[in-house]
C-alpha positions as CSV (number, residue, x, y, z in Angstrom):
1,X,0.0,0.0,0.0
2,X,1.7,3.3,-1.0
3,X,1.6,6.2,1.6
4,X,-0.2,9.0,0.6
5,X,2.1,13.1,2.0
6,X,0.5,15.9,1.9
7,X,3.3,18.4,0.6
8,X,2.5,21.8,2.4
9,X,4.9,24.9,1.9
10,X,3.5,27.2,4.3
11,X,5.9,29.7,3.0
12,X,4.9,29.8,-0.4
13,X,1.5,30.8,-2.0
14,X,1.9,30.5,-6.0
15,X,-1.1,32.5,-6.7
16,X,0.9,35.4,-4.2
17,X,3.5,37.5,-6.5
18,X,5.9,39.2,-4.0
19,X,8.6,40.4,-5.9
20,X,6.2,43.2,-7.3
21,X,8.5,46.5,-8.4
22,X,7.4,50.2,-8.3
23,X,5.2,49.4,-11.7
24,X,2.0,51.0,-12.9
25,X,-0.2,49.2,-16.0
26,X,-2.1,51.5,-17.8
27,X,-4.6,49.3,-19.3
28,X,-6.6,51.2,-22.1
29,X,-7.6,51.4,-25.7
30,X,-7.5,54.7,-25.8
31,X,-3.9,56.7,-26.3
32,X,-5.4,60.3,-25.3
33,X,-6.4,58.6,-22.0
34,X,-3.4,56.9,-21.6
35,X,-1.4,60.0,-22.4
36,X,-3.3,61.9,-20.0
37,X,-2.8,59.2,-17.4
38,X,1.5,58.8,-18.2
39,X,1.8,62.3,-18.0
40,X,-0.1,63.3,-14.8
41,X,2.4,61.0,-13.3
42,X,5.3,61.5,-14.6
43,X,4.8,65.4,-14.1
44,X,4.4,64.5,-10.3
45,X,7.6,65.3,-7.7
46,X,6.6,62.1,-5.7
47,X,5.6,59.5,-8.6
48,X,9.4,60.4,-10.7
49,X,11.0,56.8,-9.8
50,X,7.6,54.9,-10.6
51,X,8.5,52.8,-14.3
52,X,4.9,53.4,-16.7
53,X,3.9,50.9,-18.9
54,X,1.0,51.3,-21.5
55,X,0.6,48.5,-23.8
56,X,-0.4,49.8,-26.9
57,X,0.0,49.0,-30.7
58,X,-0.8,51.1,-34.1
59,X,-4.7,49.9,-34.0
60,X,-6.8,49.3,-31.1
61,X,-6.8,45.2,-32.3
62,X,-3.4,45.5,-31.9
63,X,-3.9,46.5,-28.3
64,X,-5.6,44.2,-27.4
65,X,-3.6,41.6,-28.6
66,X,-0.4,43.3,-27.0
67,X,-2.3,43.5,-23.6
68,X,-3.1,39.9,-23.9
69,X,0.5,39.0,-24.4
70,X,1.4,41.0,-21.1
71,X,-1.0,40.0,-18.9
72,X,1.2,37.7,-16.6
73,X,3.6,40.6,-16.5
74,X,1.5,42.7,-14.8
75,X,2.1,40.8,-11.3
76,X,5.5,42.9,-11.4
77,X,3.6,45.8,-10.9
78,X,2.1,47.5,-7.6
79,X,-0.9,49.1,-9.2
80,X,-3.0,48.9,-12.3
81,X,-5.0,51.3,-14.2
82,X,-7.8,50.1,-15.6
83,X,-10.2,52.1,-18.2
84,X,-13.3,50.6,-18.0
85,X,-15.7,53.0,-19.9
86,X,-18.7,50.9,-21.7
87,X,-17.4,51.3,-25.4
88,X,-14.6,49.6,-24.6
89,X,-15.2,47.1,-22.5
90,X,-16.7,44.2,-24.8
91,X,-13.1,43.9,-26.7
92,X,-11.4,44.5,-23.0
93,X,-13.8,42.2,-21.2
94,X,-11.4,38.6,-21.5
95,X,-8.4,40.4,-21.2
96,X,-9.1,42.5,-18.3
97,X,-10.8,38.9,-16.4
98,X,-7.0,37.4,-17.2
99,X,-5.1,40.2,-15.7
100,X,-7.3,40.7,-12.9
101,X,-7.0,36.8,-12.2
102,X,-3.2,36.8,-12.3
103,X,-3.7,39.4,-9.8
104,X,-6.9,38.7,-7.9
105,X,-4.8,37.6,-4.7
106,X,-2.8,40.5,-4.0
107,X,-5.5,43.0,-5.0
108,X,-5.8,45.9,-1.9
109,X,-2.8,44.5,-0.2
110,X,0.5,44.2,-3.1
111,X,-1.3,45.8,-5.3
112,X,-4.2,48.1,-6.2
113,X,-6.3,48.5,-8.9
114,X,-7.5,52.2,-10.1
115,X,-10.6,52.3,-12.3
116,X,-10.9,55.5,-14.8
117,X,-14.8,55.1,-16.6
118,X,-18.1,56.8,-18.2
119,X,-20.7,55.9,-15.1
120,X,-24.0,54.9,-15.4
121,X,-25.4,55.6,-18.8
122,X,-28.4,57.9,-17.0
123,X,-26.7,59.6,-14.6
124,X,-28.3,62.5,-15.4
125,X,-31.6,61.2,-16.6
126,X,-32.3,58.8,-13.6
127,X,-33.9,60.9,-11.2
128,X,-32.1,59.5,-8.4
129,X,-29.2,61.8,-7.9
130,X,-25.8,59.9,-7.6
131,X,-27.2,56.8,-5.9
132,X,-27.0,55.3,-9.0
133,X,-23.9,54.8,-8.7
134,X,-23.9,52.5,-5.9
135,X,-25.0,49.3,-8.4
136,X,-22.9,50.5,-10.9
137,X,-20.1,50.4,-9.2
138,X,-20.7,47.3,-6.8
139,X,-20.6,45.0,-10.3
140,X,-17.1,46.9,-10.6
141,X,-16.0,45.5,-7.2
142,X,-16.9,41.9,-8.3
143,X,-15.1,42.0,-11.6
144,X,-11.8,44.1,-10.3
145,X,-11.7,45.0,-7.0
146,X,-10.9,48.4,-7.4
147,X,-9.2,50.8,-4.5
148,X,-10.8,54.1,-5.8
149,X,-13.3,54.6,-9.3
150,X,-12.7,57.7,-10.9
151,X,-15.8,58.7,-13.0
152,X,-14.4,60.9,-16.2
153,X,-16.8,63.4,-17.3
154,X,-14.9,63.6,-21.0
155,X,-15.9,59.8,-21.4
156,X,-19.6,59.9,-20.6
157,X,-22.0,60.3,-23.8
158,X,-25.7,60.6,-22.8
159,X,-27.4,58.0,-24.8
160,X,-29.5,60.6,-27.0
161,X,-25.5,61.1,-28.2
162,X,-25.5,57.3,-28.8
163,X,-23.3,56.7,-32.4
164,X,-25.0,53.9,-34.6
165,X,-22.7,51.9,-36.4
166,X,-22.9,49.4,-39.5
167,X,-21.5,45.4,-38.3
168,X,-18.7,46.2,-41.0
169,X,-17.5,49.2,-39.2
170,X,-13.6,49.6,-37.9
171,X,-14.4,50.2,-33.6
172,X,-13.1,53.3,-33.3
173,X,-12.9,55.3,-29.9
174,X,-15.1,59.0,-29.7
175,X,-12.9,62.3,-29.4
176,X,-15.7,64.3,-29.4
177,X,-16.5,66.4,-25.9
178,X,-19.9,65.5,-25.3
179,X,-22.5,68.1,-26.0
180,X,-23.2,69.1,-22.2
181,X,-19.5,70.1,-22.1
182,X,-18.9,71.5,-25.3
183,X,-20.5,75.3,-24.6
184,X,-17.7,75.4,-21.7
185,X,-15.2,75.4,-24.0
186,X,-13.7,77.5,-26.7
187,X,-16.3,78.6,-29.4
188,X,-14.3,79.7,-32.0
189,X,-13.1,76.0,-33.2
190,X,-14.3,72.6,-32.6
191,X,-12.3,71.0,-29.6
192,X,-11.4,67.8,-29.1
193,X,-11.4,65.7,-26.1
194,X,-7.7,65.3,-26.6
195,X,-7.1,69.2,-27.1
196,X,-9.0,70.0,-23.7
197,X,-6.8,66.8,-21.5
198,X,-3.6,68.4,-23.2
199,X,-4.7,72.1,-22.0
200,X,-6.0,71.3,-18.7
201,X,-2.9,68.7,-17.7
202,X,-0.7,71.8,-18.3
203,X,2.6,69.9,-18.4
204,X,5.6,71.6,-19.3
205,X,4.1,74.8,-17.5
206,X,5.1,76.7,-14.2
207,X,3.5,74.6,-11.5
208,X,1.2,78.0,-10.7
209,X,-0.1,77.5,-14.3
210,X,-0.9,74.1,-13.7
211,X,-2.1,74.7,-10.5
212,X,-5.1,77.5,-12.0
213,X,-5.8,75.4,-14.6
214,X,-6.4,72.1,-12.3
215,X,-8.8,74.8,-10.4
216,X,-10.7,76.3,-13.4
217,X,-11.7,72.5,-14.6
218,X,-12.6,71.9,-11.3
219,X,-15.0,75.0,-11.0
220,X,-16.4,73.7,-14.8
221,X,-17.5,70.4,-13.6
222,X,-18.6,71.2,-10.4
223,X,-20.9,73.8,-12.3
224,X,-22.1,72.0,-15.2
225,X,-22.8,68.7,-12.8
226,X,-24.5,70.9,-10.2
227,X,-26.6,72.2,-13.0
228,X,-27.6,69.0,-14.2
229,X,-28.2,67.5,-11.1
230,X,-29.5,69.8,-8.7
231,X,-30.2,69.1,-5.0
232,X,-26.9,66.8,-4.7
233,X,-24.8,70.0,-3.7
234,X,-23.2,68.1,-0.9
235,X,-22.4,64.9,-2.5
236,X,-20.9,67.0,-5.5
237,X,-18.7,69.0,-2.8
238,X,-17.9,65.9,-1.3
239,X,-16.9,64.2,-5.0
240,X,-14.8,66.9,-5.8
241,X,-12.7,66.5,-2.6
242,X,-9.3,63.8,-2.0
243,X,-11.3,61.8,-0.1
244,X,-14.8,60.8,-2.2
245,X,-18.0,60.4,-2.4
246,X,-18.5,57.3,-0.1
247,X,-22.0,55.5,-1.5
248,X,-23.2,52.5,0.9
249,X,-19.3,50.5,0.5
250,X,-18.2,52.1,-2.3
251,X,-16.0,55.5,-2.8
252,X,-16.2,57.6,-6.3
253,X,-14.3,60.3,-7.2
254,X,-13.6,62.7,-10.7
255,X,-11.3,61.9,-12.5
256,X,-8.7,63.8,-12.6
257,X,-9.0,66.0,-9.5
258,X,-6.2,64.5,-6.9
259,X,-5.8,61.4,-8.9
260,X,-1.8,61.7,-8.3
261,X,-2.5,61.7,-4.9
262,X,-4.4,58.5,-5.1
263,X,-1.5,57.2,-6.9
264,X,1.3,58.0,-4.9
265,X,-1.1,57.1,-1.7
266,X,-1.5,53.3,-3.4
267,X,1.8,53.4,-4.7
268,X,3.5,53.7,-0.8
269,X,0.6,51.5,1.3
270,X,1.6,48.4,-1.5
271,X,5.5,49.0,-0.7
272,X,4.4,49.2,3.2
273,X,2.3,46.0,2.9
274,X,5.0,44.2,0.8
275,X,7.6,45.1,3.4
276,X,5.8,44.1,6.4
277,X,5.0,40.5,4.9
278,X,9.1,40.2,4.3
279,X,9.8,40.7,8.1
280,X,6.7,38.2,8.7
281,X,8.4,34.5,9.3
């Protein structure tokens, strides 16, 4: 009779990746996000030493393909961005399940996930203020287990600004600001969604540039969502602010106001959590 061992390696946990380095995904189809995303960190004091990686290729099948390749090297990294708006998501959706389950165990303690999307698609039409988010963003916490969701006003079309496409048709991402922004901005040409990211991130100017230009896009969204949603003047205050909107158990907050602070705050806790588990025996 052969005797059955039980091999146990309490020490060990293969599904645990431990020797993550000071790495941030930025996991997106879209390169005017991703841009906007690269260079709000790199233009940070704190975030300098952190290495960015954005797969990408020339067409958005490409990307995909490229992000599928690197999944299993994202367990190097301490924190991953994820762009989750609903265009998106259906050529993202098998890609983003296999990076998410190469990283599922470490999630909120070696590493965070940071979610960057368009919200619900009636926000505004809903009736029920921002509550809505609270489904919308518990079926985000089952799918990534996100530290923070940043909702991104430039991503979220209203669906009376819903684009119909033939089967045939190349998936193509929208630059166009969506029509409850647009009379904020310049009249005299058509912007871009890419032309107002590039103005309001500023970088390359004195920090007091950036600095008034960070506040004037605050003052535009807290006026045009305040407009749109009135009576939710204290959430909106609340949203606006580096700690979130916190809805039942989950926290919201607009993208990009202090999203560099969330960065470098997730960045530190996943070094502090990986150096505490070295010194445990």
């Amino acid at each position: 009779m052969i005797e059955r061992q039980e091999l146990i390696d309490d020490h060990h946990d293969i599904l645990t990746h431990r020797a993550r380095r000071n790495v941030i995904y930025i996991l997106t189809l879209d390169p005017i996000l991703g841009t906007d995303v690269a260079e709000r960190i790199g233009a940070d004091e704190r975030l300098k030493g952190y290495e960015i990686i954005q797969p990408s290729a020339g067409t958005i099948r490409d990307t995909v393909e490229t992000m599928e390749r690197a999944a299993q090297d994202t367990t190097h990294a301490r924190l991953l961005i994820f762009d989750v708006r609903r265009a998106g998501l259906p050529m993202l959706r098998k890609v983003h399940r296999d990076i998410v389950g190469f990283n599922r165990k470490d999630f909120n303690k070696l590493c965070f996930s940071i979610l960057i999307g368009d919200g619900p698609p009636m926000l505004y039409q809903n009736g029920r203020g921002l509550d809505v988010f609270t489904i919308y963003l518990g079926a985000h916490r089952v799918d990534y287990h996100p530290a923070v969701f940043f909702y991104d006003p430039l991503l979220h079309y209203e669906p009376s600004e819903v684009q119909l496409r033939a089967i045939d048709d190349e998936f193509t991402l929208r630059d166009d600001v969506p029509k409850r922004l647009a009379p904020y901005f310049r009249q005299d040409r058509e912007m871009t969604v890419g032309m107002v990211r590039r103005y309001f991130r500023g970088v390359g100017k004195p920090d007091e540039i950036r600095q008034k230009r960070g506040r004037m896009l605050k003052r535009l969204y807290r006026k045009q969502i305040t407009e749109r949603l009135p009576g939710c003047a204290e959430q909106i205050k609340a949203w606006l602010s580096r700690k979130g909107l916190q809805l039942a158990t989950e926290k919201i907050n607009l993208y990009p106001m202090h999203f560099e602070d969330w960065v470098y705050k997730l960045m530190h806790k996943a070094q502090r959590n990986a150096e505490s588990t070295e010194d445990t025996p």
